[in-house]
PyMOL Python script that loads the backbone (N, CA, C, O; Angstrom):
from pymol import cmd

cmd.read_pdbstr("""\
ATOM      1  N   UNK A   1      93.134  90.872  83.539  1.00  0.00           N
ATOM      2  CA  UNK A   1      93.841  90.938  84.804  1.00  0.00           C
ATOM      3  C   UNK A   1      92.956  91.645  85.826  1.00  0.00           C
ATOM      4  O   UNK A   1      92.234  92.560  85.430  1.00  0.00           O
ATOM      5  N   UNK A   2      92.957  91.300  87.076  1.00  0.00           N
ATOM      6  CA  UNK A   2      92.142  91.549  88.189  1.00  0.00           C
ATOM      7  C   UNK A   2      93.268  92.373  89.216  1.00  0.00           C
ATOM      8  O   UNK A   2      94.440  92.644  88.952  1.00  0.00           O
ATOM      9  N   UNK A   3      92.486  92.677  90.490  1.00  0.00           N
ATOM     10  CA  UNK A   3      93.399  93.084  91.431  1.00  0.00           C
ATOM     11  C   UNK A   3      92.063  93.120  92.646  1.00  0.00           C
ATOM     12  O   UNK A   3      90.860  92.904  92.500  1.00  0.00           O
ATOM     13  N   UNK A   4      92.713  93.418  93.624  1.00  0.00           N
ATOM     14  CA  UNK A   4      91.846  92.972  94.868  1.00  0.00           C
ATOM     15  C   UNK A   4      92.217  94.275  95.742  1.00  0.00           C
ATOM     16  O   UNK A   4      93.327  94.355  96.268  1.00  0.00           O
ATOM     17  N   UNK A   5      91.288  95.255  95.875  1.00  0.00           N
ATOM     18  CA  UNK A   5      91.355  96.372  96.588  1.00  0.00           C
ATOM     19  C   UNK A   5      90.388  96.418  98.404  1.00  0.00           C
ATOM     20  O   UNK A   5      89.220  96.696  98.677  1.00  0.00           O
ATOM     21  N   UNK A   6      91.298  96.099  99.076  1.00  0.00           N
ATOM     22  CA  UNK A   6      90.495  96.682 100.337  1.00  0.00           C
ATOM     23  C   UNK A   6      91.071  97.720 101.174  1.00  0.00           C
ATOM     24  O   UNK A   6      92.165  98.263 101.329  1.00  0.00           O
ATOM     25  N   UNK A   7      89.504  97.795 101.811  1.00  0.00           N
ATOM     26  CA  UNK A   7      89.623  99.302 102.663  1.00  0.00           C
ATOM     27  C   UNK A   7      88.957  98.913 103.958  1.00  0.00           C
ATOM     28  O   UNK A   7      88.072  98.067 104.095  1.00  0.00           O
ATOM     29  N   UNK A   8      89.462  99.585 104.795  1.00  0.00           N
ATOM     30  CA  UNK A   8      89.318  99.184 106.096  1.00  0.00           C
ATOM     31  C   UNK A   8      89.365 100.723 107.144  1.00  0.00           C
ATOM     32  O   UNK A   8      90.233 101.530 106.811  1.00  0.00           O
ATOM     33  N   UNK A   9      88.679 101.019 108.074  1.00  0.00           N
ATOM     34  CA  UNK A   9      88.772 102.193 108.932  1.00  0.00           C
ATOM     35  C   UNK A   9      87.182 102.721 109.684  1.00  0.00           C
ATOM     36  O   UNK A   9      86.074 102.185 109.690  1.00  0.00           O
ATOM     37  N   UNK A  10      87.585 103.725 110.145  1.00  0.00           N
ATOM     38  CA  UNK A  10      86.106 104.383 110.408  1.00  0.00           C
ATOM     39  C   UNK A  10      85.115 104.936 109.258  1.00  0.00           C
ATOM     40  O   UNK A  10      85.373 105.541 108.217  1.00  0.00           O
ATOM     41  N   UNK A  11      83.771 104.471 109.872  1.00  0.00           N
ATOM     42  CA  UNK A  11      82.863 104.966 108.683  1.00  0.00           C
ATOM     43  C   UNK A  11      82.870 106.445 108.738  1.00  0.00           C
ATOM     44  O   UNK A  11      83.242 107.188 109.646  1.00  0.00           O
ATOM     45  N   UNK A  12      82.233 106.792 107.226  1.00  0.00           N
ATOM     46  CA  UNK A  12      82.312 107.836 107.054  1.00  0.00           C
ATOM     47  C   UNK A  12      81.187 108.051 105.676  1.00  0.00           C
ATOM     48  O   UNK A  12      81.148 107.096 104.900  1.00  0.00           O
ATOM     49  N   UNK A  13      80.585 108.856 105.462  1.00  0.00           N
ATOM     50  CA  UNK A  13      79.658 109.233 103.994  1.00  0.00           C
ATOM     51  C   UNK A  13      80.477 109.370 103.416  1.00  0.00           C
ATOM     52  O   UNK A  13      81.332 110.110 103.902  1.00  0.00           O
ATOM     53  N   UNK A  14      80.782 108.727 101.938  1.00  0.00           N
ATOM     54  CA  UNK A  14      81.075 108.710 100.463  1.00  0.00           C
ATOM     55  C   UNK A  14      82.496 107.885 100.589  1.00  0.00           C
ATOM     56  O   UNK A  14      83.464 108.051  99.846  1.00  0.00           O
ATOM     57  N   UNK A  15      82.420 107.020 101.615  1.00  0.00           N
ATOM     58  CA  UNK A  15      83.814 106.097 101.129  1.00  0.00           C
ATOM     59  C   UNK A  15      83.751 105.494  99.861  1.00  0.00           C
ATOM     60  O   UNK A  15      84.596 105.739  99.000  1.00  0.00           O
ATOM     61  N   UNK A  16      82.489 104.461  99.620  1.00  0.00           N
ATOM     62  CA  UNK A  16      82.258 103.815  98.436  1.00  0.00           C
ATOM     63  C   UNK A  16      82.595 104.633  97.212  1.00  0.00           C
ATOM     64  O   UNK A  16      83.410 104.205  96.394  1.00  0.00           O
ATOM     65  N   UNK A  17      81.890 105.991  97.038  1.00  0.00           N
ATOM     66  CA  UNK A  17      81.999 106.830  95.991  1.00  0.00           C
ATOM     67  C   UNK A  17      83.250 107.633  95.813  1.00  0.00           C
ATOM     68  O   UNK A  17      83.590 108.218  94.785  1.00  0.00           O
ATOM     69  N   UNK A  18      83.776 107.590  96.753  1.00  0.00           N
ATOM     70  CA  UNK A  18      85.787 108.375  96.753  1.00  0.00           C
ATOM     71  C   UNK A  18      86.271 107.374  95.854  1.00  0.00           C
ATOM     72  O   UNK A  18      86.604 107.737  94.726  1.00  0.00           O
ATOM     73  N   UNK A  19      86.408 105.527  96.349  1.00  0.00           N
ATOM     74  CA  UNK A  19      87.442 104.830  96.045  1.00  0.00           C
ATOM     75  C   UNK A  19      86.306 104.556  94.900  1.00  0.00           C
ATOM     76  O   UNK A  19      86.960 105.024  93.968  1.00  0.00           O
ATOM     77  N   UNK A  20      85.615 104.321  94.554  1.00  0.00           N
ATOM     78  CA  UNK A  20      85.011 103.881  93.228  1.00  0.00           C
ATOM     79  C   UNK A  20      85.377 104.722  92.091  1.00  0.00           C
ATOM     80  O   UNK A  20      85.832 104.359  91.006  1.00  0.00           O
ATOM     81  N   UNK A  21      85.037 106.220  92.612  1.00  0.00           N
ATOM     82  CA  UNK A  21      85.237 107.285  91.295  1.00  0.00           C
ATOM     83  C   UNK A  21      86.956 107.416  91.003  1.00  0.00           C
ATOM     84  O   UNK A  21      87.301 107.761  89.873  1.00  0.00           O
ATOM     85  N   UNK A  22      88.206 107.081  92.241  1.00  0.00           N
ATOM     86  CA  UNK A  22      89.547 107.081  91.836  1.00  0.00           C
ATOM     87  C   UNK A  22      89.449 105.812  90.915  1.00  0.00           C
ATOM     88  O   UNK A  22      90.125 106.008  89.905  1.00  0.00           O
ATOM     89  N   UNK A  23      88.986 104.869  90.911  1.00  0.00           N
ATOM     90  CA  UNK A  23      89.321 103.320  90.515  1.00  0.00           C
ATOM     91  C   UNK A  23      88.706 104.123  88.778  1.00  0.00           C
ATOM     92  O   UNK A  23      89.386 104.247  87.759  1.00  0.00           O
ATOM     93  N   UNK A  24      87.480 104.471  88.954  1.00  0.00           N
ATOM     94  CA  UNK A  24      87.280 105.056  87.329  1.00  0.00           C
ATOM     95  C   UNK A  24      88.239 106.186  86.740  1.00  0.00           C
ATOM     96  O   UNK A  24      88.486 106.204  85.534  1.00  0.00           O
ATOM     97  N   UNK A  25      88.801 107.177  87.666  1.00  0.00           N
ATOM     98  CA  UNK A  25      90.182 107.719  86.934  1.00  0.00           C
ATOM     99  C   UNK A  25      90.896 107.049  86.532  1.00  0.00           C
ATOM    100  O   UNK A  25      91.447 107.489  85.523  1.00  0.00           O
ATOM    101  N   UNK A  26      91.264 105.903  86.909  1.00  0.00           N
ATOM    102  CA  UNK A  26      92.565 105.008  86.378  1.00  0.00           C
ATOM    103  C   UNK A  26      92.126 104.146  85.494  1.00  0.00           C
ATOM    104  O   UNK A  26      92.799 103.154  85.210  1.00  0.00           O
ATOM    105  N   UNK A  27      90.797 104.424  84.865  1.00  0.00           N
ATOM    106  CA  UNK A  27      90.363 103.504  84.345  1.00  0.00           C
ATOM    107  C   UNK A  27      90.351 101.777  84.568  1.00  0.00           C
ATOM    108  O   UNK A  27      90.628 100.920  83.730  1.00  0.00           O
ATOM    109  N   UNK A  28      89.894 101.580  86.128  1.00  0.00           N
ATOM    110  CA  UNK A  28      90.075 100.495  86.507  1.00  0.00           C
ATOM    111  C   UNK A  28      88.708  99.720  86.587  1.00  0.00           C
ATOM    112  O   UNK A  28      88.118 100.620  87.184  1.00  0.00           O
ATOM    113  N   UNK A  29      87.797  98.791  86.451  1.00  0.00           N
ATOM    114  CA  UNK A  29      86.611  98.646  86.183  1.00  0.00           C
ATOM    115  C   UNK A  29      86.213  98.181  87.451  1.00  0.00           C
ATOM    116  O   UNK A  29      86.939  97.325  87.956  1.00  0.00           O
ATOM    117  N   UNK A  30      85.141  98.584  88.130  1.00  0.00           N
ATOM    118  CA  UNK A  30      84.980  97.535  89.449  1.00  0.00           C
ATOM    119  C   UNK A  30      84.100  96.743  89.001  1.00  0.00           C
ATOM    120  O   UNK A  30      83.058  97.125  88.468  1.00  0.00           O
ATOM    121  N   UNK A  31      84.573  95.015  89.249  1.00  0.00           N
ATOM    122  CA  UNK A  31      83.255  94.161  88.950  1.00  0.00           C
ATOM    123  C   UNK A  31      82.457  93.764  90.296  1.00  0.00           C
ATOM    124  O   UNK A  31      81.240  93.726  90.478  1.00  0.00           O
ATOM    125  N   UNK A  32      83.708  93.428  91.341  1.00  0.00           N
ATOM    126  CA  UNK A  32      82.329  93.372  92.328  1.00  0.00           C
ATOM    127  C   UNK A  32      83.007  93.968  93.784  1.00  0.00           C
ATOM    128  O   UNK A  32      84.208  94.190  93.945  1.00  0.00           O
ATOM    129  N   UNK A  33      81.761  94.203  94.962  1.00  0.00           N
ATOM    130  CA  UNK A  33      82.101  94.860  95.872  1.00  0.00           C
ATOM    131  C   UNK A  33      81.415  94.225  97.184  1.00  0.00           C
ATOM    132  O   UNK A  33      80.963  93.080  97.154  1.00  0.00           O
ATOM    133  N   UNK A  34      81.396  94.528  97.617  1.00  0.00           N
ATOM    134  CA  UNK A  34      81.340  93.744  99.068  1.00  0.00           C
ATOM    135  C   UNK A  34      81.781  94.960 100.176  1.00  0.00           C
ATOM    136  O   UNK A  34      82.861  95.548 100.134  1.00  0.00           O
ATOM    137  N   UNK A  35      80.617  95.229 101.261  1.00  0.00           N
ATOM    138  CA  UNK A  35      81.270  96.115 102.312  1.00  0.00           C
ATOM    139  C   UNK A  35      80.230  95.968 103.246  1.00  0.00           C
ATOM    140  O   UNK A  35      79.081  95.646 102.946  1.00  0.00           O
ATOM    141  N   UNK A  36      80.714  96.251 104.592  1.00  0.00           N
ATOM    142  CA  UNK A  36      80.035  95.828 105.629  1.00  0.00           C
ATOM    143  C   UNK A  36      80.530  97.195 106.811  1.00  0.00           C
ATOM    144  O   UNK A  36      81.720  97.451 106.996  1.00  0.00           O
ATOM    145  N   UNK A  37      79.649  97.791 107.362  1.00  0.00           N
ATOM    146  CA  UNK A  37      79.349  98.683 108.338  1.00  0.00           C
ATOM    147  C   UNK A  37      79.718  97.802 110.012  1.00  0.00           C
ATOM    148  O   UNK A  37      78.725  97.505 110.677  1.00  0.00           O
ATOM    149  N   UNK A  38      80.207  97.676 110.213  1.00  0.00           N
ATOM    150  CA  UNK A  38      80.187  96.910 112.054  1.00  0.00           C
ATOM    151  C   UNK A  38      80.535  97.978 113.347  1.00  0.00           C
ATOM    152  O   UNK A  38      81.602  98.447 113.744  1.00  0.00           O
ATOM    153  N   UNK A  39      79.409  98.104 113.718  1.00  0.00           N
ATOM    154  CA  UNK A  39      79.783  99.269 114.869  1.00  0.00           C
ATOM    155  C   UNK A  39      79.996 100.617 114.200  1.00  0.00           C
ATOM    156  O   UNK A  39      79.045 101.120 113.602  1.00  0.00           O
ATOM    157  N   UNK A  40      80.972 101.140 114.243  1.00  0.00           N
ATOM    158  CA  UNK A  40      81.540 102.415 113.635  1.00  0.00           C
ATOM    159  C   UNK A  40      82.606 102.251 112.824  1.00  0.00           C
ATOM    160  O   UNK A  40      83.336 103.171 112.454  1.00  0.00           O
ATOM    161  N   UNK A  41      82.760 100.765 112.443  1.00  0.00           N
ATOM    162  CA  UNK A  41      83.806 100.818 111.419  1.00  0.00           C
ATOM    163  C   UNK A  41      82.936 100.193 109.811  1.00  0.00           C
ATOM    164  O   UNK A  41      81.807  99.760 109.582  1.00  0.00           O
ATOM    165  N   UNK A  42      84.227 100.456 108.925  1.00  0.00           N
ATOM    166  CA  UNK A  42      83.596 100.142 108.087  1.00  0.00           C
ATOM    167  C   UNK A  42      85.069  98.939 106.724  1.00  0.00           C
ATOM    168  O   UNK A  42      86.297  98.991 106.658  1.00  0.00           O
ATOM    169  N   UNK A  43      84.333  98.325 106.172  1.00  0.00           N
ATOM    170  CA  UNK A  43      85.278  97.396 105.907  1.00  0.00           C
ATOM    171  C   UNK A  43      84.727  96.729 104.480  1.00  0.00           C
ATOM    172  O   UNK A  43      83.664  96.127 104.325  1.00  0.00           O
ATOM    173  N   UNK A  44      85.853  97.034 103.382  1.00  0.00           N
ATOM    174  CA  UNK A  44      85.042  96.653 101.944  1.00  0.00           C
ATOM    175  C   UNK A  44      86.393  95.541 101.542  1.00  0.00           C
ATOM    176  O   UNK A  44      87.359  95.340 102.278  1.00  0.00           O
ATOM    177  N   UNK A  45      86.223  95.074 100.546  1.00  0.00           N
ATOM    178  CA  UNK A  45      86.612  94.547  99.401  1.00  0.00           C
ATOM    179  C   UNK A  45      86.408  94.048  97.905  1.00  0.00           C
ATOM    180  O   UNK A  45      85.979  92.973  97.487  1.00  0.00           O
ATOM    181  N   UNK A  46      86.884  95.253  97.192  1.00  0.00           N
ATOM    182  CA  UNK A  46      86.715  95.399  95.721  1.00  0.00           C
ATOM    183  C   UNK A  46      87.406  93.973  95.037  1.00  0.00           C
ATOM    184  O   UNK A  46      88.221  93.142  95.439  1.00  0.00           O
ATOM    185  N   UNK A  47      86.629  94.164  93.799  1.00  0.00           N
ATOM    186  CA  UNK A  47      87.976  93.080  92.643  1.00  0.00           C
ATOM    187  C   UNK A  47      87.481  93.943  91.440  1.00  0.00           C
ATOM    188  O   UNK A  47      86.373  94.147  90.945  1.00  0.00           O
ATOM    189  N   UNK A  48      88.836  94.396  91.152  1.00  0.00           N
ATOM    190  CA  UNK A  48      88.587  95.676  89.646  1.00  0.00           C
ATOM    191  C   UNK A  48      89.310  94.817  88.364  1.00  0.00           C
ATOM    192  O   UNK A  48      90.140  93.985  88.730  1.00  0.00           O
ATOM    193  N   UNK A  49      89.139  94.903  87.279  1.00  0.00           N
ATOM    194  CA  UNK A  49      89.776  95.266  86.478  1.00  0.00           C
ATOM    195  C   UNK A  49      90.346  95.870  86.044  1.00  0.00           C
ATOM    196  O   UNK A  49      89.866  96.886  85.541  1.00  0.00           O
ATOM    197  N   UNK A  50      92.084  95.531  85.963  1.00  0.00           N
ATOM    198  CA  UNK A  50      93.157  96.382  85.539  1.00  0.00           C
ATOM    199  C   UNK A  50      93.648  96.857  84.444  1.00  0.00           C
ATOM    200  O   UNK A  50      94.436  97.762  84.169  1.00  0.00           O
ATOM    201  N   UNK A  51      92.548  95.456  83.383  1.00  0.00           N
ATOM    202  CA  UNK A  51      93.195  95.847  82.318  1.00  0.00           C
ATOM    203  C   UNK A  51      93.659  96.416  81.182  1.00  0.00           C
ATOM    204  O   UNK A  51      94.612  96.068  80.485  1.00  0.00           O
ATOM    205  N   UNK A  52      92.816  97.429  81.037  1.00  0.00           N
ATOM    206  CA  UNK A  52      92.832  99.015  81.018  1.00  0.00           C
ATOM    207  C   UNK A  52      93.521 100.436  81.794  1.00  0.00           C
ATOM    208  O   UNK A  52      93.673 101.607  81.443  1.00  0.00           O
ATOM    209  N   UNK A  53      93.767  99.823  82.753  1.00  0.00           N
ATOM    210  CA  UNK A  53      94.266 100.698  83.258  1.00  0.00           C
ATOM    211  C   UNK A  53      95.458 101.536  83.412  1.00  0.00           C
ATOM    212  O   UNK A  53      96.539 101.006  83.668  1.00  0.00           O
ATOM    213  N   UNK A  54      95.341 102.805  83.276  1.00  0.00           N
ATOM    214  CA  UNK A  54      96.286 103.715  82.832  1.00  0.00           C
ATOM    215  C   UNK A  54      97.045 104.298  83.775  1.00  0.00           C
ATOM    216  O   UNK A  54      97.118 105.526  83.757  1.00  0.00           O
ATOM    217  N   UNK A  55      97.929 103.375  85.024  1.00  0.00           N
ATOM    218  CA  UNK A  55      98.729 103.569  85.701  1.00  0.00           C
ATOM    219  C   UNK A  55      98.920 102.901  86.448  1.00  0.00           C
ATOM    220  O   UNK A  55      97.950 102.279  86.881  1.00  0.00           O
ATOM    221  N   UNK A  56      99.775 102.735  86.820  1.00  0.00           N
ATOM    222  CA  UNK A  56     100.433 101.318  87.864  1.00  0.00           C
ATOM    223  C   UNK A  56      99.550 101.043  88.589  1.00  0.00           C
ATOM    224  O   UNK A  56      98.464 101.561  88.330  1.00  0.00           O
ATOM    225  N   UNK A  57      99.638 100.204  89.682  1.00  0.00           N
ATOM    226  CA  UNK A  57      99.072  99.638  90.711  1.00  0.00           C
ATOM    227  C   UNK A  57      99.461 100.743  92.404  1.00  0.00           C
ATOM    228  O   UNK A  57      98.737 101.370  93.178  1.00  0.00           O
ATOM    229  N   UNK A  58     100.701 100.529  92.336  1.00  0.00           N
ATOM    230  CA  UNK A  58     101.045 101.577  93.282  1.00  0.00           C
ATOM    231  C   UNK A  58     100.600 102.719  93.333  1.00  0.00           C
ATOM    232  O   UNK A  58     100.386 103.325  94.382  1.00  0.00           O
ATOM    233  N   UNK A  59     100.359 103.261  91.909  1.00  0.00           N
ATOM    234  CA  UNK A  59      99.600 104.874  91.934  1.00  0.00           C
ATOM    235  C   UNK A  59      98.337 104.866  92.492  1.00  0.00           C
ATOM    236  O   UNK A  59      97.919 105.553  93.424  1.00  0.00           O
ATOM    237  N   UNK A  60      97.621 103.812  91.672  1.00  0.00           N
ATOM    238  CA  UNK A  60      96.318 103.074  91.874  1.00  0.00           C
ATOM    239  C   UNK A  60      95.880 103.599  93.847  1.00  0.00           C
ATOM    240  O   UNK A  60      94.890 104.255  94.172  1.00  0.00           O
ATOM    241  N   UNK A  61      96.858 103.105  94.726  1.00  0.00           N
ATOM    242  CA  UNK A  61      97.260 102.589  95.935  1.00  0.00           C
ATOM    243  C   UNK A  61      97.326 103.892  96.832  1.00  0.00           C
ATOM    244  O   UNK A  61      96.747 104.223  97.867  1.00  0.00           O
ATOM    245  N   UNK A  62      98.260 104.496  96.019  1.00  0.00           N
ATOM    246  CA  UNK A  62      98.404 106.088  96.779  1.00  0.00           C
ATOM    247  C   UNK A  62      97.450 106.639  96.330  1.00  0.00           C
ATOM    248  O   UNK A  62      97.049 107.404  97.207  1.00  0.00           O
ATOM    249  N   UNK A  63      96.642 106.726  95.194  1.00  0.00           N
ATOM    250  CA  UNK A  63      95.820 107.782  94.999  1.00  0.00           C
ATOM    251  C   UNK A  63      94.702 107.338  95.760  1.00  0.00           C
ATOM    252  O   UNK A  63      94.021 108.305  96.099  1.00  0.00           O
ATOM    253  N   UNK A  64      94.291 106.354  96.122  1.00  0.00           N
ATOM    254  CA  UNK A  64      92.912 106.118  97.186  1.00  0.00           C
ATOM    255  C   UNK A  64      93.495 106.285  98.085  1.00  0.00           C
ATOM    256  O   UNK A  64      92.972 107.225  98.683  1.00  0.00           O
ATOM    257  N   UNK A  65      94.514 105.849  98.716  1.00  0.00           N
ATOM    258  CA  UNK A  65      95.214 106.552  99.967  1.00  0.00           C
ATOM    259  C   UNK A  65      95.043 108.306 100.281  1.00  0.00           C
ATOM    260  O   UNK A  65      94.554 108.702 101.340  1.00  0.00           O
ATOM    261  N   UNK A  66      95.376 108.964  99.527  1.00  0.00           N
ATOM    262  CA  UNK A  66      95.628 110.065  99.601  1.00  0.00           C
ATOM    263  C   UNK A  66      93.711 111.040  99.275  1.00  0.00           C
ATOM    264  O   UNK A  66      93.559 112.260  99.352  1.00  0.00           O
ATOM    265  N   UNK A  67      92.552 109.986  98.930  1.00  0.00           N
ATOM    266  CA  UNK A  67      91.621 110.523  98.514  1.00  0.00           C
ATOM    267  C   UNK A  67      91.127 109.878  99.963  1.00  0.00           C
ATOM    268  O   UNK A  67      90.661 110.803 100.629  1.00  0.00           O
ATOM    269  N   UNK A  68      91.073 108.834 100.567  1.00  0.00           N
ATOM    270  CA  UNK A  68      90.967 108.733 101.821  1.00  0.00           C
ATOM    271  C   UNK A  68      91.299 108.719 103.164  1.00  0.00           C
ATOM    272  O   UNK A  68      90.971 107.752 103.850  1.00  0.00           O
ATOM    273  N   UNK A  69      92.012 109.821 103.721  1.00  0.00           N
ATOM    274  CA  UNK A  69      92.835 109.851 105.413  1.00  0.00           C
ATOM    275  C   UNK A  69      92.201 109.152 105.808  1.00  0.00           C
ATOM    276  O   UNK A  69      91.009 108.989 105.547  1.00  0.00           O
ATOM    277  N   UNK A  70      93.216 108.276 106.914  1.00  0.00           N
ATOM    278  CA  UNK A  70      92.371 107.958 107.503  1.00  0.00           C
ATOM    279  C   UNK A  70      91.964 106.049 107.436  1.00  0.00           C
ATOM    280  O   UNK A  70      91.648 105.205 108.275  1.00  0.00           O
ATOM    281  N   UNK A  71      92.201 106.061 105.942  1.00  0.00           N
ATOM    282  CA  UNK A  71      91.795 104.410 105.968  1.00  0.00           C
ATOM    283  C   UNK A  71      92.990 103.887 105.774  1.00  0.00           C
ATOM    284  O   UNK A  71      94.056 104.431 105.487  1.00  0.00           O
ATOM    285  N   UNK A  72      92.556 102.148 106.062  1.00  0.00           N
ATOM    286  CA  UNK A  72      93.570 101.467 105.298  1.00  0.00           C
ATOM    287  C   UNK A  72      93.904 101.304 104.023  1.00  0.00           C
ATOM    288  O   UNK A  72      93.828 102.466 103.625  1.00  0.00           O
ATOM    289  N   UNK A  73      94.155 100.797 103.297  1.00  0.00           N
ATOM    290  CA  UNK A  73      93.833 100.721 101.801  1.00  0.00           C
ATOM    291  C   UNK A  73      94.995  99.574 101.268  1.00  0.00           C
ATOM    292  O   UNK A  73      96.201  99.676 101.493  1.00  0.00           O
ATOM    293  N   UNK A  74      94.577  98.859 100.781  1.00  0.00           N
ATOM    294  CA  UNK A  74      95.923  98.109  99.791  1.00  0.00           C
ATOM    295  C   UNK A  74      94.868  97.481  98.474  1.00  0.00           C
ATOM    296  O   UNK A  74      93.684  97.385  98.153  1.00  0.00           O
ATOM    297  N   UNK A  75      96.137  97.183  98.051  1.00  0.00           N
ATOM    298  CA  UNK A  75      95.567  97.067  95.902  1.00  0.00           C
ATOM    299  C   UNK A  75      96.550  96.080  95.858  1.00  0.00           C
ATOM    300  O   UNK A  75      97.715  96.371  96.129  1.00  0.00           O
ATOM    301  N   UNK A  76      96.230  94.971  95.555  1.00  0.00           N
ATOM    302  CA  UNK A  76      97.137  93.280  95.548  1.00  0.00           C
ATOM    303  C   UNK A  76      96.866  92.788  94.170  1.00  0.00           C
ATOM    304  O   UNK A  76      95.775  92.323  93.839  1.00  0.00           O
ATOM    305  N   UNK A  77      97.818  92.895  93.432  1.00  0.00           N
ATOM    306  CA  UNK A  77      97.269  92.120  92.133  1.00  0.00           C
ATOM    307  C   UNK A  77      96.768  90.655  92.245  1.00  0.00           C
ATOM    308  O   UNK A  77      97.077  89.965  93.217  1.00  0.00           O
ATOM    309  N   UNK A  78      95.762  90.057  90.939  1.00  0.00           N
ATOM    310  CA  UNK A  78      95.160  89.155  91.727  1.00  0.00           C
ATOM    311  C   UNK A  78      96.084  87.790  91.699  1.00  0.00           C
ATOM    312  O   UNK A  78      95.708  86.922  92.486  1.00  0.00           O
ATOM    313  N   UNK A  79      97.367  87.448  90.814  1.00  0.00           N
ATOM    314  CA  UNK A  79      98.194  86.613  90.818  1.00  0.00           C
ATOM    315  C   UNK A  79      99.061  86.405  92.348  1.00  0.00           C
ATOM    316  O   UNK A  79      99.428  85.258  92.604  1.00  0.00           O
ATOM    317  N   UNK A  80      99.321  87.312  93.164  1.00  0.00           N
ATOM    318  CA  UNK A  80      99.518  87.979  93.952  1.00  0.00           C
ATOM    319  C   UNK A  80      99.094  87.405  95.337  1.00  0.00           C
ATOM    320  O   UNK A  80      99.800  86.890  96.204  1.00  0.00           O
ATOM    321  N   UNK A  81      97.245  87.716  95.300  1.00  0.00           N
ATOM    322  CA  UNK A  81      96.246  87.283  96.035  1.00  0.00           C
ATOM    323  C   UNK A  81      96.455  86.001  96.130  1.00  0.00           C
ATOM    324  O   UNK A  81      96.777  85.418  97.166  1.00  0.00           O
ATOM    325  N   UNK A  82      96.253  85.424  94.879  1.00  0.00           N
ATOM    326  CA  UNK A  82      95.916  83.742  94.838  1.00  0.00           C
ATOM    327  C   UNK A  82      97.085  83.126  95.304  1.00  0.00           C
ATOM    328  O   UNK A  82      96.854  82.203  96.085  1.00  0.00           O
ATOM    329  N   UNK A  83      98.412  83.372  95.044  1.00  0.00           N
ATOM    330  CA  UNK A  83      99.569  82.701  95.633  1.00  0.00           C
ATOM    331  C   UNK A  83      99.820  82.669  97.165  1.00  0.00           C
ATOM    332  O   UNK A  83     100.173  81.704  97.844  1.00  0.00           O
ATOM    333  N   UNK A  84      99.575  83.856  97.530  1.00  0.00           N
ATOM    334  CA  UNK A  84      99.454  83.853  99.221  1.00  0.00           C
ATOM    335  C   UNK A  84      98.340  83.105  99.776  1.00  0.00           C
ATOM    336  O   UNK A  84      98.424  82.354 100.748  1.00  0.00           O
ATOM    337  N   UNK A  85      97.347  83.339  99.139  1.00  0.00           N
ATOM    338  CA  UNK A  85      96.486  82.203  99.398  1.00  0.00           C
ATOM    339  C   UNK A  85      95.932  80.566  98.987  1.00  0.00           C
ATOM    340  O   UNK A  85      94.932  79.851  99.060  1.00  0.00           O
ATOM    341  N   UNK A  86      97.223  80.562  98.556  1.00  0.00           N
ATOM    342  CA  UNK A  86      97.273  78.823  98.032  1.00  0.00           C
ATOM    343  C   UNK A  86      98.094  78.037  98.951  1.00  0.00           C
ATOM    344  O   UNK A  86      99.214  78.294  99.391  1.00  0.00           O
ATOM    345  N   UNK A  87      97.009  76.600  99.251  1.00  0.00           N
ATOM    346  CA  UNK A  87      97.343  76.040 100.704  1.00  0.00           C
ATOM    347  C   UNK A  87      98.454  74.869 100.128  1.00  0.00           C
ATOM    348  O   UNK A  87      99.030  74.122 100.919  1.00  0.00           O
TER     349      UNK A  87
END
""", "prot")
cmd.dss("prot")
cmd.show_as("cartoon", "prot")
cmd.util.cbc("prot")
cmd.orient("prot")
């Protein structure tokens, strides 16, 4: 099982390494990442592996929330993803 984590807001040093090292508390695996700097903002999207992971999705959600003020953040499981995005 997958899930699709993005973050969105002003740049800042150690965004990558905040939400990467919460995603390894929850034992969530990141396989791939993607992030882009534009102007003064900054704008990623993860796809982790959940399936290991040792706490909901919502916790998942608040705890990068709460490790980053400031950003956006949402955690979409990937069944989730793909249905909203099926034409």
């Amino acid at each position: 099982m997958k899930a699709v984590v993005t973050v969105i807001g002003k740049d800042m040093v150690g965004i990558l390494a905040s939400v990467s090292g919460a995603c390894a508390k929850a034992n969530a695996n990141v396989i791939e990442v993607t992030q882009s700097v534009l102007q003064e903002f900054f704008a990623m999207v993860m796809v982790v592996d959940i399936s290991q992971m040792n706490c909901e999705l919502c916790q998942l959600q608040k705890q990068l929330a709460e490790a980053n003020p400031g950003m956006t953040i949402h955690v979409m499981h990937e069944d989730i993803f793909n249905s909203m995005h099926r034409i």
